[in-house]
C-alpha positions in Angstrom: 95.4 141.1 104.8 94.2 138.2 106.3 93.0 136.5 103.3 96.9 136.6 102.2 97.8 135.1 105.3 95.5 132.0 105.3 96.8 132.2 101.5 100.4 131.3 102.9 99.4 128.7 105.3 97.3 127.0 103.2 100.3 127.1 100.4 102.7 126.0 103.3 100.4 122.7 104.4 100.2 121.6 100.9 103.9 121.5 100.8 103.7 119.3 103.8 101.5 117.1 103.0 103.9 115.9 100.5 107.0 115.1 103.3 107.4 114.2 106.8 106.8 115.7 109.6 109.9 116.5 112.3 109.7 118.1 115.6 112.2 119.1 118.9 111.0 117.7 121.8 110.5 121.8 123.3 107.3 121.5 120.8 103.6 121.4 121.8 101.1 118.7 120.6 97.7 118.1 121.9 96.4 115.7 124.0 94.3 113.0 122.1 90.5 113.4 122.5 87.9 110.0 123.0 87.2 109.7 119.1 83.3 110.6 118.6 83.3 108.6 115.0 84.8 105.6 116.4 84.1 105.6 120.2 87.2 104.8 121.0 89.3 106.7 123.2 92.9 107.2 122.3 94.0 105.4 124.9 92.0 102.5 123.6 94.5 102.6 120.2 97.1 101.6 122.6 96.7 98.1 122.4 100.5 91.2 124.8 97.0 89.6 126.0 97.0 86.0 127.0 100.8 85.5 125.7 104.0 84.8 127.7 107.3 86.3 128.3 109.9 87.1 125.3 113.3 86.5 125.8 114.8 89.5 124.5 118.0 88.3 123.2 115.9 86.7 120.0 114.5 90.4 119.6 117.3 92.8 120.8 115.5 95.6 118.3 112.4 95.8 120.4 112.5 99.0 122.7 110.4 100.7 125.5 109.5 104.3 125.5 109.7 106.3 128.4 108.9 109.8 129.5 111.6 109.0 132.9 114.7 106.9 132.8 113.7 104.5 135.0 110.0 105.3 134.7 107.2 103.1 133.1 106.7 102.2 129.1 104.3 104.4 127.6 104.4 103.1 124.4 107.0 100.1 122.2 108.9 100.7 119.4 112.3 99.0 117.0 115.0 99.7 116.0 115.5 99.7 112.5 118.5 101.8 111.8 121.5 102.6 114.5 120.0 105.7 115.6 116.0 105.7 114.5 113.2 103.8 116.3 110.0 102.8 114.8 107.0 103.6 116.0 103.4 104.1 116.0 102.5 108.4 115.0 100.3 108.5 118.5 103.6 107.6 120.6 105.1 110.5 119.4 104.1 112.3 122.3 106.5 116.4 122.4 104.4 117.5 124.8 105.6 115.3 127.8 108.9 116.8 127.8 112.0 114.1 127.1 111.5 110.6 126.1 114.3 107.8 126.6 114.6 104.4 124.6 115.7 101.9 126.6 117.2 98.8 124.6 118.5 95.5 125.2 116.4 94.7 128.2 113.4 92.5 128.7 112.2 94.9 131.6 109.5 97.5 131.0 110.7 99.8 134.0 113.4 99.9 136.4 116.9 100.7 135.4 117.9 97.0 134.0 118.3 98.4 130.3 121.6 97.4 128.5 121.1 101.1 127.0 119.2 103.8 127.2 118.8 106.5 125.4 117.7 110.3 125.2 115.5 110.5 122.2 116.4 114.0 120.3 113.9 114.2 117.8 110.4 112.6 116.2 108.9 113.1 112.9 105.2 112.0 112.0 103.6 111.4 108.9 102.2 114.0 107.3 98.8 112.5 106.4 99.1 111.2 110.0 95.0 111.6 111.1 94.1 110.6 115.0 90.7 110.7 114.8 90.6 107.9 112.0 93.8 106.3 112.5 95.7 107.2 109.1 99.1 106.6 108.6 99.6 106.1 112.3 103.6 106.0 111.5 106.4 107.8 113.4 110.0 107.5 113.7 112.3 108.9 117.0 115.8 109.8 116.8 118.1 108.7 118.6 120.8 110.9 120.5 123.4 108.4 120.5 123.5 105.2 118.1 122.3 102.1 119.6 124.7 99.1 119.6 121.7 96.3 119.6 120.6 94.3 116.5 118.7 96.6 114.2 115.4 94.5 112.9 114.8 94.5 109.1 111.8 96.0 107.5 109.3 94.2 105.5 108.8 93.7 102.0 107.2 96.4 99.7 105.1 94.3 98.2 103.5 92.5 101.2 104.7 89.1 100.4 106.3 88.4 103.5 102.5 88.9 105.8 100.0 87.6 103.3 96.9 86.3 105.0 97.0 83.5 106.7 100.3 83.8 108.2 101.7 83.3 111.8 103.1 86.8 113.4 104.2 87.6 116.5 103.4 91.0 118.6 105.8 92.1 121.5 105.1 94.8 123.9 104.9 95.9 128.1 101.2 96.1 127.6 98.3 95.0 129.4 98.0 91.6 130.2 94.5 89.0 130.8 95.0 90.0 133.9 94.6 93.8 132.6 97.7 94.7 134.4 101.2 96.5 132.8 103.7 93.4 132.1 106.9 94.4 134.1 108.8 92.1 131.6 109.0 91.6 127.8 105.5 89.5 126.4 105.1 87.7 123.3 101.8 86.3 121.3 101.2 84.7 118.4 98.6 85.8 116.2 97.2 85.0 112.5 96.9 87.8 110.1 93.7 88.2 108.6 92.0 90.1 105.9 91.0 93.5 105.8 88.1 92.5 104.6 87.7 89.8 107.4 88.4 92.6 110.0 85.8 95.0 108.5 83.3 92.6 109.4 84.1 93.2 112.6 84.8 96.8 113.0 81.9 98.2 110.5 81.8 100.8 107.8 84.8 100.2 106.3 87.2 101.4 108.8 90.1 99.3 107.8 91.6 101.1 105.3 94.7 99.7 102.8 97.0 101.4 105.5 96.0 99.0 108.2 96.2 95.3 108.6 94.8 93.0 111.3 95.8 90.1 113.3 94.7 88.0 115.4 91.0 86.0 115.7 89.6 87.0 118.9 90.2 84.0 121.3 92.1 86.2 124.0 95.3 86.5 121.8 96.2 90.2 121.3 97.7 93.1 121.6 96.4 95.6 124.5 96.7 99.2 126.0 100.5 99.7 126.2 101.3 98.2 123.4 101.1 100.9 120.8 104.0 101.2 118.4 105.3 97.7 118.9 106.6 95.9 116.2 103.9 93.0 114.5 107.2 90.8 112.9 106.6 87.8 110.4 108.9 85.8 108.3 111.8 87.5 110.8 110.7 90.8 109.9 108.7 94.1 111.0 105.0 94.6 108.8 103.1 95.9 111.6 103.2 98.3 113.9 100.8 98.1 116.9 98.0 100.8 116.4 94.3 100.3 117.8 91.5 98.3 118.1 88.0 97.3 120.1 88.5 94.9 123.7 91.5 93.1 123.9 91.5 89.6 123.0 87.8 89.9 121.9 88.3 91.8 118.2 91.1 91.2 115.8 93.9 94.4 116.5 94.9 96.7 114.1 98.3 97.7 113.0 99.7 99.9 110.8 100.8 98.1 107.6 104.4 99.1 107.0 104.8 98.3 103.6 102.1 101.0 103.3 104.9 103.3 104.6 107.8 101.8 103.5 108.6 104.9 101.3 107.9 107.4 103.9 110.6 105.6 106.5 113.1 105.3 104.1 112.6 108.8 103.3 113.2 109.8 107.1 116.2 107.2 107.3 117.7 109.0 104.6 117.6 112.7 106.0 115.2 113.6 103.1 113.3 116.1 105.6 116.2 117.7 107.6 115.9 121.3 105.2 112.0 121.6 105.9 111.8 122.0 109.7 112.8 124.3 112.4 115.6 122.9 114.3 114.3 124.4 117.5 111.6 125.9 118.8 112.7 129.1 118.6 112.7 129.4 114.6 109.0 128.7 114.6 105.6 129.6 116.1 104.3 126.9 118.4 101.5 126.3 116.0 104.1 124.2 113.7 104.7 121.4 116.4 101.3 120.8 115.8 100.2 117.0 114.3 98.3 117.6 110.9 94.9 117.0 110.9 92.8 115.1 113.2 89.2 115.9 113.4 87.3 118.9 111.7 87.5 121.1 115.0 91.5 121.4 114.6 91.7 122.6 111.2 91.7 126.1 112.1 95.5 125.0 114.0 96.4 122.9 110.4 96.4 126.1 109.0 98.3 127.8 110.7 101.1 125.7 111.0 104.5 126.0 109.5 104.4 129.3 108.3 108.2 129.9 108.6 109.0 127.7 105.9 109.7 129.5 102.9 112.7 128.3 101.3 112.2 125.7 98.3 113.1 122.1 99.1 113.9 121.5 95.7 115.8 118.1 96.1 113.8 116.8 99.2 110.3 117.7 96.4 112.0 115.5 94.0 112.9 112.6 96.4 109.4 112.7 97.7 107.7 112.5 94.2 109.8 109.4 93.9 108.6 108.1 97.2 105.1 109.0 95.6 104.8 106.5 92.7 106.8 104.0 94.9 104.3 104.1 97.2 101.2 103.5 94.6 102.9 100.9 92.7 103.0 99.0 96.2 99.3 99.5 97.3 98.3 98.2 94.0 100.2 95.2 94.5 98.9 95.1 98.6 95.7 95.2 97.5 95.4 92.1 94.9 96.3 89.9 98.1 93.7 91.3 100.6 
């Protein structure tokens, strides 16, 4: 008997791992643990270090997440669709209870936000992995559309954040002085190769999913950061992620046209028939993030056993999304 049932769960993850992941904001996730690969703590990914402030009306897309109205940012994020914010997968955070997206506002606390918004639901890639930063990627819904400037997304083929050029990082993060920026920073940094940024990080952690930026002369991103857009050429390719001391080590983002397929997919509705839509219809197991380190696979398992029904068209979207998807790494990786 219990054979069968790790039989269905194992037959529910692989269907999955092929779409995104959704969850209400009554669901459970863990808290991230210091990564014993890496070293670095997840609160180390979160990484505007020795920039200056933004004026927000040149980026009316940029938003700050937070767990209270008028409370601190936790983590950035865009707008890049009326009622869906971009953001890094770690920022997706169900276990703090409600999340608000304030927008239109160059302040990262307070009540000065042109709008603000009750976020109703998150989805998370799939292959999203914490301890080795994978498809760091997540998307929040919005209860309410947003009337600001939606920001466009970058090219599927890379062309628009090539090496060598100029892009500009916003967040609330930590500043050189290694305190939370009340307002809106900017900062200027070069994109580099993965290769390049291998160098600096070892082993080959930089993976075609990730890009870096910056060249370690106290330009950066920082702690707070996380899920903030990296925009070149006017538009977004990066997404804030991780990386080693601030200002000292290139950071790493994740590269959206990587993802491209996967946002588009969740812009479109294409997982709306595979989840619960509360947490009522599903064990607590299924708000779980997919898999991050060898000790939580036992949970992986488990999760999402209520989902019997066939997706059918949602499969057929996602096989497209598939070969999209390769057909753009393959052109990615002839420029790094």
């Amino acid at each position: 008997m219990q054979q069968s049932r790790i039989g269905i769960y194992i037959s529910a993850l692989a269907i999955l791992a092929r779409v995104a992941c959704a969850y209400e904001f009554s669901g459970i996730i863990r808290e991230a643990e210091p990564n014993n690969t890496t070293g670095l703590a997840t609160n180390e990914e979160s990484r505007i270090y020795g920039g200056s402030e933004a004026d927000v009306r040149q980026y009316p897309y940029i938003a700050s997440l937070r767990f209270d109205p008028h409370g601190k940012t936790f983590c950035g994020g865009t707008l890049v669709a009326p009622q869906f914010i971009l953001t890094a997968g770690h920022c997706i955070k169900t276990d703090k209870g409600q999340i608000y997206a304030s927008l239109g506002s160059k302040f990262g606390s307070s009540s000065g936000s042109s709008e603000l918004i009750k976020v109703t639901k998150g989805f998370r890639h799939p292959l999203y992995n914490n301890a080795k930063h994978l498809y760091d990627v997540g998307l929040l819904k919005l209860k309410t559309p947003s009337t600001q400037k939606v920001a466009p997304l970058g090219a599927r083929d890379g062309s628009d954040s090539k090496v060598g050029t100029m892009a500009t990082v916003l967040g609330w993060g930590l500043t050189e002085d290694r305190v939370g920026s009340f307002t809106l920073q900017k900062v200027n940094v070069a994109i580099i190769s993965n290769a390049e940024c291998n160098k600096e990080y070892g082993r080959n952690r930089i993976t075609g999913g990730m890009m870096c930026a910056g060249n370690g002369e106290g330009k950066d991103s920082c702690n707070g950061d996380s899920g903030g857009p990296l925009l070149a050429n006017d538009a977004v390719v990066g997404l804030v992620s991780w990386g080693g001391k601030c200002g000292v080590k290139a950071g790493v983002y994740t590269r959206v046209a990587h993802v491209l397929d996967y946002i588009k997919a969740v812009l479109n509705g294409a997982t709306d028939s595979l989840f619960p839509r509360s947490a009522s219809s599903a064990e607590p197991s299924a708000h779980i993030a997919l898999p991050r380190r060898s000790a939580a696979k036992a949970n992986t398992k488990a999760a999402n056993t209520t989902n019997t029904t066939k997706p059918t068209k949602t499969i057929k979207a996602t096989k497209s999304v598939t070969k999209e998807t390769q057909a753009a790494e393959a052109s990615i990786s002839k420029q790094q």
